[in-house]
N, C-alpha and C positions, 0 to 999 in steps of 0.2 A: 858483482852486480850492484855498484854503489851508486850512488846517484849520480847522473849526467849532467855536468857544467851548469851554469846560471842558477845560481841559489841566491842570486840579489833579488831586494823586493823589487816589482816588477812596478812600474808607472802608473797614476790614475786610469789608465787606460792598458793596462799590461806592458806600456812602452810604447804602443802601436802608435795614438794620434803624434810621439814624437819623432820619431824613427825610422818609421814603417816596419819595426822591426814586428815581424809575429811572435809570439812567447806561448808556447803548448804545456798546458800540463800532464804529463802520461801518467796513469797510475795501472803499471803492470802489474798480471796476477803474481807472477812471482820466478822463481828456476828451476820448476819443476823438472824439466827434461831438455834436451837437447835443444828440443824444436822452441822452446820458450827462449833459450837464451841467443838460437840464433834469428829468431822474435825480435828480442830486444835489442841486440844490433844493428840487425836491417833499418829499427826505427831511427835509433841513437848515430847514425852513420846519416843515415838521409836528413834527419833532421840539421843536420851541420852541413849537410851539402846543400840544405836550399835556402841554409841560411838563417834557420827561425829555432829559437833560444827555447832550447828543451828542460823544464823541470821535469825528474824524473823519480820516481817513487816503486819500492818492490812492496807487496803486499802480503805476501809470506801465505798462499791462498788464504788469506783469511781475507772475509767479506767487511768486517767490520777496519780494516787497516786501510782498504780502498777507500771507504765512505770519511775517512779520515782526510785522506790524502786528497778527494775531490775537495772537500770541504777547505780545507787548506789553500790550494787551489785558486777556490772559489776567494777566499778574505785576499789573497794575492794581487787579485783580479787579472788573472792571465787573459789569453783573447780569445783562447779554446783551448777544451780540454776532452782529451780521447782516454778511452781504457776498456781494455779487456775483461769484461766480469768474472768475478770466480764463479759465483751460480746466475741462474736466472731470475729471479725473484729479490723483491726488498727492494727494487732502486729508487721507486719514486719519488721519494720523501725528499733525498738528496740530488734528484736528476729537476726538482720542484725550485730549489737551492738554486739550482746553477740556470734556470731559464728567467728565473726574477732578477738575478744579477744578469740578464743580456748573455750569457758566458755560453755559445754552443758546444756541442759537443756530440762528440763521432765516439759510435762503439766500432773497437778491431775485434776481428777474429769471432768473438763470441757475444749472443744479441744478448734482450733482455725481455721478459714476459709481460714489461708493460702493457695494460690497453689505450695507453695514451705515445702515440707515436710522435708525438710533438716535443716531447720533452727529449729527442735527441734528431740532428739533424740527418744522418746515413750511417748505416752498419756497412763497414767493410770487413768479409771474408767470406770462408769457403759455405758452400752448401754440405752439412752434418751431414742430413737427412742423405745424400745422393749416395756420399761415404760408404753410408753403412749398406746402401745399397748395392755400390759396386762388390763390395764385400760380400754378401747373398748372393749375385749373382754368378763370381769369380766360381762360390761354393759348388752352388745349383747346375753350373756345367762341368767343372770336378767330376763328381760323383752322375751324373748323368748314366741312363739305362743299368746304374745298379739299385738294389732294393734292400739292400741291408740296412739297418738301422746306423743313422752314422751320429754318435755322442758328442756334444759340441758343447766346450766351455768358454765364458765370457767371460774375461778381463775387461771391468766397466772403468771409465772413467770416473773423475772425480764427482761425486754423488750429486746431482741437482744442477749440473753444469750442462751449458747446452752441447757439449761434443757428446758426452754421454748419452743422453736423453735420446739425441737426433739420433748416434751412428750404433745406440739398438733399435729404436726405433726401425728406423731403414733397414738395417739388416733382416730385423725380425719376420719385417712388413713381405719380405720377397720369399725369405726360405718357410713360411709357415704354407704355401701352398699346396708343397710336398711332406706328406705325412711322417717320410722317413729321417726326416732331420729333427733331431731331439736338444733342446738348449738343458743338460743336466746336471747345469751350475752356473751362476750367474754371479760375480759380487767386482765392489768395487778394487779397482788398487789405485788410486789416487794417480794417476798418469808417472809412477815414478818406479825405478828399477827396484829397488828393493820390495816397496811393496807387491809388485807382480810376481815377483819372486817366492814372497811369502803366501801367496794366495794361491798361487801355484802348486807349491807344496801342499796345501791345504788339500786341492782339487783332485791330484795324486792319490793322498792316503785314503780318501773319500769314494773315487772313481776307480775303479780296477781297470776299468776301460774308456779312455777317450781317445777319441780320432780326429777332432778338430781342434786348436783352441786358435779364437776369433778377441784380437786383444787392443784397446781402443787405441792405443798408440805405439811407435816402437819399443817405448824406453820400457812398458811393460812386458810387453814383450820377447823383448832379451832377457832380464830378469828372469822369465817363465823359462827360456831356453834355458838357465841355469839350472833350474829345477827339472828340468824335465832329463838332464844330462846325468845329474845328481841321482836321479833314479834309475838310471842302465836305457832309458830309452832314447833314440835317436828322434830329434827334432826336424821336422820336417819331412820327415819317413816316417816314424814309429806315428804321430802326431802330425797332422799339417795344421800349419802356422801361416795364422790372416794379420795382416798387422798394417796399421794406419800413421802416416805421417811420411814418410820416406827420408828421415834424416843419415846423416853419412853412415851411422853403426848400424841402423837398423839397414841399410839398403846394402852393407858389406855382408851383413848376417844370410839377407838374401840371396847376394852371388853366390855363396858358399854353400847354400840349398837347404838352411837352416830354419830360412822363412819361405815360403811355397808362395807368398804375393803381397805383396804391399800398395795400399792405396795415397796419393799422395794427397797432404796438404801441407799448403808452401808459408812459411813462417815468415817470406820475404817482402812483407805487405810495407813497411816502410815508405818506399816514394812513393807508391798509390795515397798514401796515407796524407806524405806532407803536401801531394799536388790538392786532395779535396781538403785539406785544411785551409790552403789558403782561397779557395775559390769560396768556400762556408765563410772566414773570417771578410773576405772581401762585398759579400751579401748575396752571391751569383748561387743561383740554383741548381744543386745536383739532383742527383737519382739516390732515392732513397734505400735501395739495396745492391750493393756494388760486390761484384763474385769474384774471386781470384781464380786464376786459371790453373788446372789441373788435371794429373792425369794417373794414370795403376803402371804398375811393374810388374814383370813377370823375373826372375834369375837370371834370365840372360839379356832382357833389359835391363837390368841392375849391373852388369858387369859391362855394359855400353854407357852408360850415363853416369856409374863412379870416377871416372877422370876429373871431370869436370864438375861435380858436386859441390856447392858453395857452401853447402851446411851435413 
């Protein structure tokens, strides 16, 4: 995951007034998971195919390694610069930086809690909130006309991030109507297999009894499965398994009946990305919140759509 091509300084103008060349700066969150790195392709692939000189930066989820890399960036004087936040919160200071230098800039994938919506031109990516909703409601007819208490564990994303936030949010928002759905254990695992794993085990030695676990991403997700296997029980049977993002492992885990449903969000935001970069750089007015398209699996949609699976 090392940097993408063009590490030359960039022209009083990024290049642009002589070239037309556009020059972006990305500062992605980092590789965390599957879906981040086939993220990072998507962009690092389109970026070459339309042409326009990608500096690229990994942030290792730290917040302070981004505000670096904009900043960077920014003294470069690229023509625009996009990046995926690691939390919500803290950008302004820096998003303040890059509007005084003329320098726009696009959030992917995840927003940010600013109240000043000016200091970034459009957010592109999925709706969180809907996520975790699909997720609720996948559950809610699940269990339908039974009344038994059904114990639900939560695999959070990374703490203060907006996937997190939105997709308990959402989920919470739908299954709290029904009394019998209990969340009786919540914590983060960082979006990344080990730690779901870890946490997992945790949630085991703790729980005698759980019947769902609802986990923000796949890459947790599998992780959990190893833990839950670790303990004599069967995933997917013993446990049903909700799990968010649909990448190649998590959607094989699913054919296999290991995961009971996966909601997807598509890591393949790349040319939506470079076409509004250059209508932003050009001064042409977009839509300030752009959705990527998306949709849920079921097991036996997962073994229809793995042929052909890009990530």
């Amino acid at each position: 995951m090392g940097a993408c091509g063009g590490e030359n300084e960039a022209g009083s103008n990024g290049g642009n007034a002589d070239d037309g060349k556009i020059t972006m700066g990305f500062a992605q969150v980092g590789a965390e998971s599957g879906w981040r790195t086939a993220n990072t392709k998507s962009i690092q692939e389109a970026a070459q195919a339309a042409g326009i000189e990608l500096k690229f930066s990994d942030a290792q989820q730290k917040q302070e390694n981004q505000i670096k890399a904009i900043r960077s960036y920014i003294a470069q004087k690229v023509d625009i610069i996009a990046f995926s936040p690691v939390v919500e919160s803290g950008w302004d200071t820096v998003l303040k930086e890059a509007k005084d230098a003329k320098i726009p800039v696009i959030l992917t994938d995840r927003a940010v809690d600013s109240k000043d919506t000016s200091l970034y031109k459009t957010f592109i990516g999925s709706d969180f909130v809907l996520e975790g909703k699909k997720a609720g409601e996948w559950l809610v007819k699940e269990y339908q006309g039974k009344t038994d208490t059904v114990n639900i564990v939560e695999l959070q994303g990374t703490t203060g991030s907006a996937p997190a936030n939105d997709r308990k949010s959402g989920f919470a928002d739908v299954i709290k109507a029904d009394p019998k759905f209990k969340v009786i254990a919540s914590q983060t695992g960082d979006f990344t297999r080990a730690k779901g794993k870890e946490v997992m085990e945790a949630f085991l030695k703790a729980n005698p009894k759980i019947d769902v676990l609802y986990a923000h991403n796949d890459d947790m997700g599998l992780g959990a499965i190893e833990a839950i296997e670790a303990a004599g029980k069967k995933p997917g049977v013993d446990i049903k398994i909700i799990t968010v993002d649909a990448v190649k492992d998590g959607m094989t885990a699913l054919a296999a009946g290991k995961i009971n449903f996966i909601v997807e969000c598509s890591p393949l935001l790349g040319p939506q990305l470079m076409d509004l970069a250059k209508k932003v750089v050009k001064g042409e007015t977009v839509e300030q919140r752009v959705l990527t398209e998306e949709t849920t699996f079921t097991p036996e949609q997962a073994k229809a759509a793995l042929p052909n699976r890009k990530y």
